[in-house]
Chimera marker file (.cmm) of the C-alpha trace (Angstrom):
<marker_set name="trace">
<marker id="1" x="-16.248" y="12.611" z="12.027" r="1" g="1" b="0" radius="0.5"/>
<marker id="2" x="-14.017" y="11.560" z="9.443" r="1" g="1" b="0" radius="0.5"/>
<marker id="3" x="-16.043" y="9.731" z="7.587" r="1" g="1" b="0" radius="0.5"/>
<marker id="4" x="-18.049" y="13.084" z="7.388" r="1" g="1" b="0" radius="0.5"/>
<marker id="5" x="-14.961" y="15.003" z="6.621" r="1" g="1" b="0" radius="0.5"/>
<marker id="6" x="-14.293" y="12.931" z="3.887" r="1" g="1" b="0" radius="0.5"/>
<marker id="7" x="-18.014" y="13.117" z="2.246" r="1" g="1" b="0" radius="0.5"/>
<marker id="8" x="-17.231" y="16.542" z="1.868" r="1" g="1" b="0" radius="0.5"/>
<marker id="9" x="-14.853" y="15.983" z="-0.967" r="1" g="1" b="0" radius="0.5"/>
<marker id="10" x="-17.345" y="14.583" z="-3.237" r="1" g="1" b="0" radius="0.5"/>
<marker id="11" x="-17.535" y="15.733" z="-6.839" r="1" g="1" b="0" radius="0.5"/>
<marker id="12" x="-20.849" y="17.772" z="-6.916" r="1" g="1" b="0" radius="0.5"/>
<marker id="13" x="-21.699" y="16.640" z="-3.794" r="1" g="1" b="0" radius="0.5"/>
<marker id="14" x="-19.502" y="18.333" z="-1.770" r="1" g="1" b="0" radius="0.5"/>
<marker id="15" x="-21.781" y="21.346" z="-0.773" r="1" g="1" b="0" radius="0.5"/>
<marker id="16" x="-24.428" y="19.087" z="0.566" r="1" g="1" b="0" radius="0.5"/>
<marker id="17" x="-22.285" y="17.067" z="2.849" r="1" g="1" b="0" radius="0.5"/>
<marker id="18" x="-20.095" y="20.243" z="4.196" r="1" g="1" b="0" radius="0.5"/>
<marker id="19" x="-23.768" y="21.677" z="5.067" r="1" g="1" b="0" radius="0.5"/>
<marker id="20" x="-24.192" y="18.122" z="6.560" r="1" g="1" b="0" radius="0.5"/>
<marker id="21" x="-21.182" y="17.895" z="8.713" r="1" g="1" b="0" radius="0.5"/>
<marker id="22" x="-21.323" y="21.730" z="9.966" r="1" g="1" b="0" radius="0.5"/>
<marker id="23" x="-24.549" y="21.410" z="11.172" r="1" g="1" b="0" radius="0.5"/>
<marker id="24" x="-23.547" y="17.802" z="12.892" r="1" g="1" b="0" radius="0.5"/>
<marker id="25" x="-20.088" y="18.911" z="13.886" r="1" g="1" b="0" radius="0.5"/>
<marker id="26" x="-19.546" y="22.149" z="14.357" r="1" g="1" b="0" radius="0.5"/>
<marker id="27" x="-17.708" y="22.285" z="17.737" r="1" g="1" b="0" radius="0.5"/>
<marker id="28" x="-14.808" y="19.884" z="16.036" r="1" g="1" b="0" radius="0.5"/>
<marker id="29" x="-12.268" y="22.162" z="14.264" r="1" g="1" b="0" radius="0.5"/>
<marker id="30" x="-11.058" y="18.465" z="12.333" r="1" g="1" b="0" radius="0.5"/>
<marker id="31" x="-14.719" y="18.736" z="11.036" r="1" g="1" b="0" radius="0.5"/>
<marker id="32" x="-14.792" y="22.471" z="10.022" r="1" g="1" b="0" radius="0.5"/>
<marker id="33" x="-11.841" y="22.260" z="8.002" r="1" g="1" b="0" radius="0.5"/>
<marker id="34" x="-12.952" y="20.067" z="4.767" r="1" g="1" b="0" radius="0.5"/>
<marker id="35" x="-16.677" y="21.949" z="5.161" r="1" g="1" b="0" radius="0.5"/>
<marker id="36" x="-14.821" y="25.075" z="4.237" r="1" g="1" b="0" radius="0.5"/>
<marker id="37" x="-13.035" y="23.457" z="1.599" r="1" g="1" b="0" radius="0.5"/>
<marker id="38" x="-16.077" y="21.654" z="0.434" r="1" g="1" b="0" radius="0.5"/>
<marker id="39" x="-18.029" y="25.127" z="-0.043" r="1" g="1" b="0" radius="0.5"/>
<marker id="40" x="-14.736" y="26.314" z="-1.725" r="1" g="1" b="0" radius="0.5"/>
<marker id="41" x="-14.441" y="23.400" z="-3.850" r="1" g="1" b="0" radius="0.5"/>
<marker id="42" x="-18.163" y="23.157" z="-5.019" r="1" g="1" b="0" radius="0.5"/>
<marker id="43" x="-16.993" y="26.414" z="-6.893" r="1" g="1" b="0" radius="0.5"/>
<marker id="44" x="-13.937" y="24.925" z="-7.902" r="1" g="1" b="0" radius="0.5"/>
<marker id="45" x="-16.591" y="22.462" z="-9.916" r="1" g="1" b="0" radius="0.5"/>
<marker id="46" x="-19.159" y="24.661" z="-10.847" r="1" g="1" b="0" radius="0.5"/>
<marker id="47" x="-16.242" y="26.649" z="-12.955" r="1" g="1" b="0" radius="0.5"/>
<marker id="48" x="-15.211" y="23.915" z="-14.195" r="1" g="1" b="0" radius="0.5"/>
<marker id="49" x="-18.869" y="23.022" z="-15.686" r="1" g="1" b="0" radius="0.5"/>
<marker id="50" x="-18.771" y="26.596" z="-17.658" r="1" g="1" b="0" radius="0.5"/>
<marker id="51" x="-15.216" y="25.562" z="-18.654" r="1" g="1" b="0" radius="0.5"/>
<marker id="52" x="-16.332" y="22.204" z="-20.008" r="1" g="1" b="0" radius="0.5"/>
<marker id="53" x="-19.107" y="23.726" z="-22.038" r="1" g="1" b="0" radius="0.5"/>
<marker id="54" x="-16.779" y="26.082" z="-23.344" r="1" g="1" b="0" radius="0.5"/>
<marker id="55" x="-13.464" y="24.801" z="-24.320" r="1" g="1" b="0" radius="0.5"/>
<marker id="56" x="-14.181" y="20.979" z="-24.444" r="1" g="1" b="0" radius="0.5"/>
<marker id="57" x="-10.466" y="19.429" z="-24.280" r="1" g="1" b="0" radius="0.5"/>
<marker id="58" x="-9.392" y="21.628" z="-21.376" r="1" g="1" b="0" radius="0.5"/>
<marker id="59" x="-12.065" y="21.659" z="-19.203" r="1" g="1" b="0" radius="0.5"/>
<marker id="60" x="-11.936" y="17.472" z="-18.774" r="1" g="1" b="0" radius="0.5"/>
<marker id="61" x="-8.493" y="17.904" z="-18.356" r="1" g="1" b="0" radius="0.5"/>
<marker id="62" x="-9.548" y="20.253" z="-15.396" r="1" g="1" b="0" radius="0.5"/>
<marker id="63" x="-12.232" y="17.910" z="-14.516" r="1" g="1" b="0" radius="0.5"/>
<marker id="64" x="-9.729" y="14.992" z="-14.434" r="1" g="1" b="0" radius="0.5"/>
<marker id="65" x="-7.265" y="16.656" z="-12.253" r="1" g="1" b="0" radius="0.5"/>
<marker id="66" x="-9.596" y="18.375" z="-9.838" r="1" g="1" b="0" radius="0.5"/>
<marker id="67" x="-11.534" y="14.560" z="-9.289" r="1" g="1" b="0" radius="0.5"/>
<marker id="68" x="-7.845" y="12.937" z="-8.715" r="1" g="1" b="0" radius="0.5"/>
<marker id="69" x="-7.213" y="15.895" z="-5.958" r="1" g="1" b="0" radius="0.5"/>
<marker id="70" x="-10.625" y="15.198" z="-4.443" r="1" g="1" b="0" radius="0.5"/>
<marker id="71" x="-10.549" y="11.713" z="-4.074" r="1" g="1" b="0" radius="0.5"/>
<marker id="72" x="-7.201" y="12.069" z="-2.305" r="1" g="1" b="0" radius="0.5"/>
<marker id="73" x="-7.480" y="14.757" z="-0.114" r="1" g="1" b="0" radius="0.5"/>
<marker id="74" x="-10.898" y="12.529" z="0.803" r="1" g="1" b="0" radius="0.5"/>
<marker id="75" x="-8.918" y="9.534" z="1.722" r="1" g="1" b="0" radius="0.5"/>
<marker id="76" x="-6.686" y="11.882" z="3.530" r="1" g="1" b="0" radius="0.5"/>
<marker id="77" x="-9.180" y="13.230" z="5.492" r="1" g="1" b="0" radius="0.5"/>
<marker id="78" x="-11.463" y="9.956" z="6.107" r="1" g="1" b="0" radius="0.5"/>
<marker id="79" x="-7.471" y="8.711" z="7.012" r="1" g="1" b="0" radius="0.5"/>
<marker id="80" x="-8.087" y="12.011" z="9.696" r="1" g="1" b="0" radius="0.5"/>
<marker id="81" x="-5.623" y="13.670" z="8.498" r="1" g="1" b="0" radius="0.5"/>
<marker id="82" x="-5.982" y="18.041" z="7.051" r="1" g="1" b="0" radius="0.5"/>
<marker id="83" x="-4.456" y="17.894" z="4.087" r="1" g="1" b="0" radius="0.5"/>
<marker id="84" x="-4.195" y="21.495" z="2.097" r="1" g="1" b="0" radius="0.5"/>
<marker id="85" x="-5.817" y="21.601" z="-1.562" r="1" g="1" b="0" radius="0.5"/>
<marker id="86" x="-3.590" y="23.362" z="-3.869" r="1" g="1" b="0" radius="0.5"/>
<marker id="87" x="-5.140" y="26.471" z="-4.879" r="1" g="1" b="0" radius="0.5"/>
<marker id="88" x="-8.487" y="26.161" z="-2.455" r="1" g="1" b="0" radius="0.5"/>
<marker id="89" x="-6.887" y="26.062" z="0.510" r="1" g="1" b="0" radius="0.5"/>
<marker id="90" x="-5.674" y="29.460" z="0.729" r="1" g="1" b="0" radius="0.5"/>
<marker id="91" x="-9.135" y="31.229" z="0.218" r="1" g="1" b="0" radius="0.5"/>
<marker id="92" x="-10.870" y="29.271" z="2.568" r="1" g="1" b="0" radius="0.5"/>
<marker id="93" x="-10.404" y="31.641" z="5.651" r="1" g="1" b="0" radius="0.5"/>
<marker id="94" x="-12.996" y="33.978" z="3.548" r="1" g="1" b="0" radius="0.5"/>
<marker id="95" x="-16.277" y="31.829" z="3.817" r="1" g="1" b="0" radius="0.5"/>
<marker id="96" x="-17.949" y="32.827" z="6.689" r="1" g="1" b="0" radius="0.5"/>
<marker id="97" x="-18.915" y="29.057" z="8.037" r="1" g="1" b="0" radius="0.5"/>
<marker id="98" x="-19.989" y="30.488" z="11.419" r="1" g="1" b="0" radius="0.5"/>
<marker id="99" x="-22.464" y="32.731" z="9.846" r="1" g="1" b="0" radius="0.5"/>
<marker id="100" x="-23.935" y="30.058" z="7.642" r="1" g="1" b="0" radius="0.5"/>
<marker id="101" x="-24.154" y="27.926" z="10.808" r="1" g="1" b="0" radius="0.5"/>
<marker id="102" x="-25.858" y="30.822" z="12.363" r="1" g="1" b="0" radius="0.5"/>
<marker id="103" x="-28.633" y="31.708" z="9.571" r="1" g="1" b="0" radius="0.5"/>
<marker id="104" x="-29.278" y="28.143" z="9.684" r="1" g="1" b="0" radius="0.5"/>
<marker id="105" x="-29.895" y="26.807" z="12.841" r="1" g="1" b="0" radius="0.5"/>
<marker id="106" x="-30.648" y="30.127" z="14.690" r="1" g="1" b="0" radius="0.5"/>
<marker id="107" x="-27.857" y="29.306" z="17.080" r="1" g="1" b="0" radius="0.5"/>
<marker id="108" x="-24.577" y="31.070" z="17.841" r="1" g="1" b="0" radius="0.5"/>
<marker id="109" x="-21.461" y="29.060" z="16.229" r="1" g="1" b="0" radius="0.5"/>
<marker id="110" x="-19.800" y="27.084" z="18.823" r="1" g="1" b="0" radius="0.5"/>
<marker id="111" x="-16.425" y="27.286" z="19.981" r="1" g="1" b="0" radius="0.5"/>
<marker id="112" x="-13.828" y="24.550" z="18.262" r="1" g="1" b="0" radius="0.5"/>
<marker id="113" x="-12.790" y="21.610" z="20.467" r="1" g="1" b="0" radius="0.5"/>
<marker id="114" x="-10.235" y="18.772" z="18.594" r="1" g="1" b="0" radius="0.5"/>
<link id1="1" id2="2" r="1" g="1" b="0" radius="0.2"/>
<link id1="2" id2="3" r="1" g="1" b="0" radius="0.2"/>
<link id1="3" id2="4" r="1" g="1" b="0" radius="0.2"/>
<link id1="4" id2="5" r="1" g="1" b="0" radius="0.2"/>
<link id1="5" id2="6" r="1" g="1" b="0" radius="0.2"/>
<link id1="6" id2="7" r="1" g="1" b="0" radius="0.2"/>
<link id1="7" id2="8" r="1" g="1" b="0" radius="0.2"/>
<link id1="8" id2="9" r="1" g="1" b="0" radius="0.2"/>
<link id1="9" id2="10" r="1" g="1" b="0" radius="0.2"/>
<link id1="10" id2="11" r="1" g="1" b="0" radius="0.2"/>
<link id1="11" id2="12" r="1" g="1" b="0" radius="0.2"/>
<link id1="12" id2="13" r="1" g="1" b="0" radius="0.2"/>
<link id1="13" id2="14" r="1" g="1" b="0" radius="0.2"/>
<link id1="14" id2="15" r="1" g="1" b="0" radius="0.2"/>
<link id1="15" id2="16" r="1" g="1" b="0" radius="0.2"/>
<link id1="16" id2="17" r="1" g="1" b="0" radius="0.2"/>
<link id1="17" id2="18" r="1" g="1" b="0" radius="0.2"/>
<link id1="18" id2="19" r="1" g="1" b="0" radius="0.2"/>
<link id1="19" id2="20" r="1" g="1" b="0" radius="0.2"/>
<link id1="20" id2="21" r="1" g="1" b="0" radius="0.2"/>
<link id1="21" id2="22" r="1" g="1" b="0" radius="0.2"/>
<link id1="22" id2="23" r="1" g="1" b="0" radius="0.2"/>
<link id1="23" id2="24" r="1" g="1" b="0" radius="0.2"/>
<link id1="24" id2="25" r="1" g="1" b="0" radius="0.2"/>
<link id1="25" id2="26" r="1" g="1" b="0" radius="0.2"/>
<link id1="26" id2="27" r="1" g="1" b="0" radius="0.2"/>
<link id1="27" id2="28" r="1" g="1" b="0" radius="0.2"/>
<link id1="28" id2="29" r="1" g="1" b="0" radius="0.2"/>
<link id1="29" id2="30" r="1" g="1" b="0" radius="0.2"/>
<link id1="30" id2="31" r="1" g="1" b="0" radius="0.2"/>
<link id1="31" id2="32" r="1" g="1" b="0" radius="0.2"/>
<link id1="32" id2="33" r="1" g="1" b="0" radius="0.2"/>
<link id1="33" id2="34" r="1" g="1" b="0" radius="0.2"/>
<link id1="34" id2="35" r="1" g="1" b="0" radius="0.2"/>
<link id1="35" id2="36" r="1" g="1" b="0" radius="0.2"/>
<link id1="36" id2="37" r="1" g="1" b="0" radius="0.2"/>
<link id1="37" id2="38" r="1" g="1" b="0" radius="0.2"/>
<link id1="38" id2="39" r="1" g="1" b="0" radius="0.2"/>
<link id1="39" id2="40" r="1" g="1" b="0" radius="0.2"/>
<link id1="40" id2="41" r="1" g="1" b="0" radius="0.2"/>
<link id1="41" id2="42" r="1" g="1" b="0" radius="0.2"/>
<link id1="42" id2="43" r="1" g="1" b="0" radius="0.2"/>
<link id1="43" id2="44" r="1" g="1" b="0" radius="0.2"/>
<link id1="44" id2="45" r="1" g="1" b="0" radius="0.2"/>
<link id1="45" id2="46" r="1" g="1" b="0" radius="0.2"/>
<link id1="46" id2="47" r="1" g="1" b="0" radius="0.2"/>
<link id1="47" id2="48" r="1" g="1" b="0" radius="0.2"/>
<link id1="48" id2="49" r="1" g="1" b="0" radius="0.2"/>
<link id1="49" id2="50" r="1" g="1" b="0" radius="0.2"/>
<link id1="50" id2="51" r="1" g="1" b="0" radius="0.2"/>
<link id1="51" id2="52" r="1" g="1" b="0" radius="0.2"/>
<link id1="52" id2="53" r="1" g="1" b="0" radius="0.2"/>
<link id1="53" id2="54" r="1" g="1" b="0" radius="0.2"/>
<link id1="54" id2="55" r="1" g="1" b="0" radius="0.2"/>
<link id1="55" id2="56" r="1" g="1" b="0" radius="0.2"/>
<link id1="56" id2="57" r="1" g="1" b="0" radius="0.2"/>
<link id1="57" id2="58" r="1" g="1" b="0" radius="0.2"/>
<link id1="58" id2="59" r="1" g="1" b="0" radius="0.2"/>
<link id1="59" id2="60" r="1" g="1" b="0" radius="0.2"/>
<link id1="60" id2="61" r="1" g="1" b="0" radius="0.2"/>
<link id1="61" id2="62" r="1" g="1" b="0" radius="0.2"/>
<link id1="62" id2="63" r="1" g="1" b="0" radius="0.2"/>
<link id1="63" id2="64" r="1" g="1" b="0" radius="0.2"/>
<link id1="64" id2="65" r="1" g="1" b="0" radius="0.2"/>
<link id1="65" id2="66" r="1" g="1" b="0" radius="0.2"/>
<link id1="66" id2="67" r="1" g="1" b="0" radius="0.2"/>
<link id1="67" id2="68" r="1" g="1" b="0" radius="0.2"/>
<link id1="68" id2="69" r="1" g="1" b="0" radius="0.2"/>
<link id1="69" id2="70" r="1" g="1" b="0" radius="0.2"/>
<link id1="70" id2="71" r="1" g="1" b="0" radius="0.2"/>
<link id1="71" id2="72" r="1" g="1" b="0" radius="0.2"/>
<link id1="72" id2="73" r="1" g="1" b="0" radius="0.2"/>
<link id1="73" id2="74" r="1" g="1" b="0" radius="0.2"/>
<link id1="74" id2="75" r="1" g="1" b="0" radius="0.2"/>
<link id1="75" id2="76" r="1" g="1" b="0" radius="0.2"/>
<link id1="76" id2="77" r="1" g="1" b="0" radius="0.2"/>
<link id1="77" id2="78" r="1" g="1" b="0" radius="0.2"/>
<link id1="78" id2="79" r="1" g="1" b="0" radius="0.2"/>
<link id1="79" id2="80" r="1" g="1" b="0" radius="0.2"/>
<link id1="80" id2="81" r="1" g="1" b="0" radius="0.2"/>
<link id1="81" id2="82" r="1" g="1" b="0" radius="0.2"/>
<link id1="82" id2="83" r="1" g="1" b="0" radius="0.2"/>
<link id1="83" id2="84" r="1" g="1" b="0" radius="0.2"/>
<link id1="84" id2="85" r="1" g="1" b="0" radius="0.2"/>
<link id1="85" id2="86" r="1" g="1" b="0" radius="0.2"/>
<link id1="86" id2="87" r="1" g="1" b="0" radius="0.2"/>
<link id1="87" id2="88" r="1" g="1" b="0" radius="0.2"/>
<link id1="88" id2="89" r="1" g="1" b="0" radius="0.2"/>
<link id1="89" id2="90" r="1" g="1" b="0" radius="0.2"/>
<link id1="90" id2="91" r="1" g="1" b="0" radius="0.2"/>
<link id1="91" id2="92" r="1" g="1" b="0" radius="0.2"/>
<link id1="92" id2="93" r="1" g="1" b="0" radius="0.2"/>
<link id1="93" id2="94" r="1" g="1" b="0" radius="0.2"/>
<link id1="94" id2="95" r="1" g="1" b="0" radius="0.2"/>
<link id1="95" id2="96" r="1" g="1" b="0" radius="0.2"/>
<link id1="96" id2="97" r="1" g="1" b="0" radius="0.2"/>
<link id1="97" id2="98" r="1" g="1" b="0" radius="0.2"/>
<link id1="98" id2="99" r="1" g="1" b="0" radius="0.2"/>
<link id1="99" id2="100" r="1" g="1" b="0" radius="0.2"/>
<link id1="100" id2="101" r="1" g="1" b="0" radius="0.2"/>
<link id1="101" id2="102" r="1" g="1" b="0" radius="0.2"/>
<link id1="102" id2="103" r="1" g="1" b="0" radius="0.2"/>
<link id1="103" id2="104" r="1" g="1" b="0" radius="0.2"/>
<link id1="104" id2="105" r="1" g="1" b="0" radius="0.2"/>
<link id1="105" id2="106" r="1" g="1" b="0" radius="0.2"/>
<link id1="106" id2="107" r="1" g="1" b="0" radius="0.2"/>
<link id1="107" id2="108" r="1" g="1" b="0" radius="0.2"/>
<link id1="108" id2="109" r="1" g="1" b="0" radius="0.2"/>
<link id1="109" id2="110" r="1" g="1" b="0" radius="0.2"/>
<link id1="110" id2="111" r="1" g="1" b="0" radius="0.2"/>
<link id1="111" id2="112" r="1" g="1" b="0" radius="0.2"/>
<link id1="112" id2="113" r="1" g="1" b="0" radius="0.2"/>
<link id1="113" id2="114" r="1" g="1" b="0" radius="0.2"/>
</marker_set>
């Protein structure tokens, strides 16, 4: 599980593996944190693509920060540990990850055991 939970804090890759470990995990609550904040952060990235193409300096500035917050908060979590990500964490409690596990596997969203 936290190997999982730390996949999810790839660069680009992050949607992938939080669709990964939700639909492996989704009765640990350890494991549903980072796939919220994986579906969060794969936004985080795609802005930061349209800020790249836009204003050059700042946007690998971005891109250099956000990478040095991912690959901690990855070794935090593969450490098991839920650590926040400033700025992402907060908004997380909006994406609906019982509903996405729902429309995917036809099933209702199990209940969170640690």
């Amino acid at each position: 599980v936290r190997f999982a939970a730390a996949l999810c804090y790839l660069p680009f890759a992050s949607v992938v593996f939080g669709l990964i470990t939700l639909l492996k995990f989704p009765h640990i609550s350890f494991a549903v944190f980072p796939v919220r904040q994986a579906f969060a952060l794969f936004v985080v990235w795609f802005f930061s693509l349209v800020l790249v193409s836009y204003v050059l300096w700042i946007g690998i500035l971005f891109w250099l920060v956000l990478f040095f917050f991912s690959v901690r908060v990855g070794f935090m979590a593969w450490l098991g540990r839920e650590v926040t990500f400033p700025g992402i964490t907060p908004l997380i409690r909006y994406i609906p990850v019982g509903a996405i596990y729902s429309h995917l596997t036809g099933n209702a969203f199990p209940h969170h055991t640690s």
